[in-house]
Rosetta silent file (secondary structure, phi, psi, omega in degrees, C-alpha in Angstrom):
SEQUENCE: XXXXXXXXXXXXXXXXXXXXXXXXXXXXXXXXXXXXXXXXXXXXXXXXXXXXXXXXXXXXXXXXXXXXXXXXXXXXXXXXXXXXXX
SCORE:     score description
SCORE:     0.000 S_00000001
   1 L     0.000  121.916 -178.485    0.000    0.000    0.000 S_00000001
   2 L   -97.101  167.818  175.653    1.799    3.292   -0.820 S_00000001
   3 L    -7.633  -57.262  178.470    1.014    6.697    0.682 S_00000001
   4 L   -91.113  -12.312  153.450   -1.818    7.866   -0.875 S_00000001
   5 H   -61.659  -39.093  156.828   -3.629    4.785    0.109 S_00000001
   6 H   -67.733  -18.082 -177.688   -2.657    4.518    3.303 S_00000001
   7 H  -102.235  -29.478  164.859   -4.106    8.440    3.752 S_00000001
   8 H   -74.771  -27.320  156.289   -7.178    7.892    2.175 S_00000001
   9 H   -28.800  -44.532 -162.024   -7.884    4.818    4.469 S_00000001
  10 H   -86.761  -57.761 -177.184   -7.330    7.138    7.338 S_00000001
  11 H   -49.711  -75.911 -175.626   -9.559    9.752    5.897 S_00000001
  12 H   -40.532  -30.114 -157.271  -12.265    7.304    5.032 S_00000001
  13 H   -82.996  -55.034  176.052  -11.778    5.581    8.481 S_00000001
  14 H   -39.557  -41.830 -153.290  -11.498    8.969   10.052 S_00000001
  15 H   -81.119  -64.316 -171.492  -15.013    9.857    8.173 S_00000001
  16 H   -68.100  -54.815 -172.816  -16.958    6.884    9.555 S_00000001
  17 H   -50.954  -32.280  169.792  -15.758    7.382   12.912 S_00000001
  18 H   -98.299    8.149  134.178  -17.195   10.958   13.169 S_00000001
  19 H   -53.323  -27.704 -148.480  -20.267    9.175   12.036 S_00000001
  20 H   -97.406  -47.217 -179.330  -20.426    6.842   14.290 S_00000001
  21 H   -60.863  -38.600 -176.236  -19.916    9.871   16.969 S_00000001
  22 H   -68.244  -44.820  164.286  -22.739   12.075   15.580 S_00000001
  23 H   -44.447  -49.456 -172.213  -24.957    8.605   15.937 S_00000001
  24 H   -47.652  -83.376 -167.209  -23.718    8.318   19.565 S_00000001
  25 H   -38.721  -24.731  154.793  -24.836   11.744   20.098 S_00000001
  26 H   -45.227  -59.602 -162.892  -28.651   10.480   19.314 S_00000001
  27 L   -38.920  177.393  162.369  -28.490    8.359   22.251 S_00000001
  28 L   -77.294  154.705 -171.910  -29.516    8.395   25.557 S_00000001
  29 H   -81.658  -13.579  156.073  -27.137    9.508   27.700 S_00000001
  30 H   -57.759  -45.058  163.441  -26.509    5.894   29.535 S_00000001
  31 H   -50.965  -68.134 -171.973  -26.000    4.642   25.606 S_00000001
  32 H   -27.500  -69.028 -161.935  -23.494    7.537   25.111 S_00000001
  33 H   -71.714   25.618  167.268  -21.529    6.635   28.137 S_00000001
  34 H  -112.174   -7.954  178.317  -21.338    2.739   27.001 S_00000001
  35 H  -100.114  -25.289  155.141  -20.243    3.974   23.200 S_00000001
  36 H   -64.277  -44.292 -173.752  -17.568    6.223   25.497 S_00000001
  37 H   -40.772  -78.348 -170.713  -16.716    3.413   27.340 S_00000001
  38 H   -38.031  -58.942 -166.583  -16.313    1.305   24.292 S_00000001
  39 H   -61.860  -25.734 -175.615  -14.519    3.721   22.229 S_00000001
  40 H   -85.643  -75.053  166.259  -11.784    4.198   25.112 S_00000001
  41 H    -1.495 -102.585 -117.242  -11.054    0.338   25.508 S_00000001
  42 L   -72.683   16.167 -158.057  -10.352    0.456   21.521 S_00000001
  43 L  -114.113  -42.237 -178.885   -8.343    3.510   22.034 S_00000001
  44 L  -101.207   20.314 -171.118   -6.270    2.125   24.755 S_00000001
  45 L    22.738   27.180  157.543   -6.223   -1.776   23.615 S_00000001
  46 L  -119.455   65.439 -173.008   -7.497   -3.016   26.523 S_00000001
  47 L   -66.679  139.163 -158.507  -10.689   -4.344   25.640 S_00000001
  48 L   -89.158   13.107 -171.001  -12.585   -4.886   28.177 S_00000001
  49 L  -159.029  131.011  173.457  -14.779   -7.318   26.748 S_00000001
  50 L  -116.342  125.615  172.925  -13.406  -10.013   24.226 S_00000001
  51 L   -32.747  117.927  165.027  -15.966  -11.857   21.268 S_00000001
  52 L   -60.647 -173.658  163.610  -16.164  -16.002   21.731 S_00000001
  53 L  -112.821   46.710  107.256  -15.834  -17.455   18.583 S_00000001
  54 L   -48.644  -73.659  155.088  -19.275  -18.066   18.256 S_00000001
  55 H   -38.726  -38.367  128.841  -19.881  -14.357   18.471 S_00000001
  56 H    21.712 -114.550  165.763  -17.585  -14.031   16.187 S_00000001
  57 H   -67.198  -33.364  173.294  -18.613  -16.168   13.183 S_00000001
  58 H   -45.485  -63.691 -130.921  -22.333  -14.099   14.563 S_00000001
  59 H   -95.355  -21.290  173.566  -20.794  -11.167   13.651 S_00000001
  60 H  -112.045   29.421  161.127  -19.383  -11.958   10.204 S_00000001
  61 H  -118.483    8.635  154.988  -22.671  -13.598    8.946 S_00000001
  62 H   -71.239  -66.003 -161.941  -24.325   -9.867   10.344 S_00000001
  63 L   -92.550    8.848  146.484  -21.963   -8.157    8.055 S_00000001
  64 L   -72.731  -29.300  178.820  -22.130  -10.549    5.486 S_00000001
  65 L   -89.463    7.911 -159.873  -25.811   -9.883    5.486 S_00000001
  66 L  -127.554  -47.145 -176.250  -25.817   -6.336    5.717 S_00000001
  67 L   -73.124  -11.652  166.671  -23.386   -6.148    2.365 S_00000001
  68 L  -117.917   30.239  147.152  -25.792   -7.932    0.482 S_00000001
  69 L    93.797   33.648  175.981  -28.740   -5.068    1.765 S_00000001
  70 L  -121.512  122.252 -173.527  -30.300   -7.832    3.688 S_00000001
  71 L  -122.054 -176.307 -156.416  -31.751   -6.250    6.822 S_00000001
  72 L   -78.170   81.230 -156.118  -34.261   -6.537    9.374 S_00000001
  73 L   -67.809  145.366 -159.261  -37.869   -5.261    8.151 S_00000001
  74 H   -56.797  -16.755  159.813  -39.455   -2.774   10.832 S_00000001
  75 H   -41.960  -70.199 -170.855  -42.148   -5.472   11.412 S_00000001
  76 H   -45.262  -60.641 -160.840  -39.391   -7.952   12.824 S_00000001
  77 H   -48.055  -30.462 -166.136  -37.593   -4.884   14.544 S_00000001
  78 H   -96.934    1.455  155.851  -40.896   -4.089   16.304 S_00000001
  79 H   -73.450  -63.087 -176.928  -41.391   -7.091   17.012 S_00000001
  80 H   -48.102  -72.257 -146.742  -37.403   -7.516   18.702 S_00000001
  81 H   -52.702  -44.170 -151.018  -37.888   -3.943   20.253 S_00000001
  82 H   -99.315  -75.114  136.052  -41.267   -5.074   21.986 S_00000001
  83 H    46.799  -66.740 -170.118  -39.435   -8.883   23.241 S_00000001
  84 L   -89.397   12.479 -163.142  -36.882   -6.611   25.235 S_00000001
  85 L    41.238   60.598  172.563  -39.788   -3.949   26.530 S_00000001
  86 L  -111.888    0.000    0.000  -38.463   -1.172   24.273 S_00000001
């Protein structure tokens, strides 16, 4: 990877991350401080919570499923949402 690849990576990476913050910023403020939480673990590489590898392989058939646009229809979500009394 040469230069300008490595700085557009950062920029794109950089990009989603102050997305991710402006989402945050939706939250409640008890979500907020668990997406602060979170983000300082990855910041200091001491996560404080590590994925079995069940969770895992969960997470890369979620984002296998999400790249080929197949998501959750708001019937199921309101269905999930009501499950957890939300």
């Amino acid at each position: 990877m040469h230069a300008g690849q490595k700085r557009d990576k950062l920029l794109a990476m950089t990009k989603l991350l102050e997305e991710g913050i402006e989402a945050a910023r939706a939250l409640s403020p008890e979500r907020q401080d668990m997406a602060g939480e979170l983000l300082l673990s990855l910041a200091q590489r001491q996560p404080g919570y590590q994925l079995t590898a069940e969770q895992l392989e969960d997470v890369k058939v979620a984002i296998a499923e999400a790249d080929r646009a197949e998501f959750a229809s708001d019937q199921d979500m309101a269905g999930t949402w009501k499950k957890f009394g939300l």
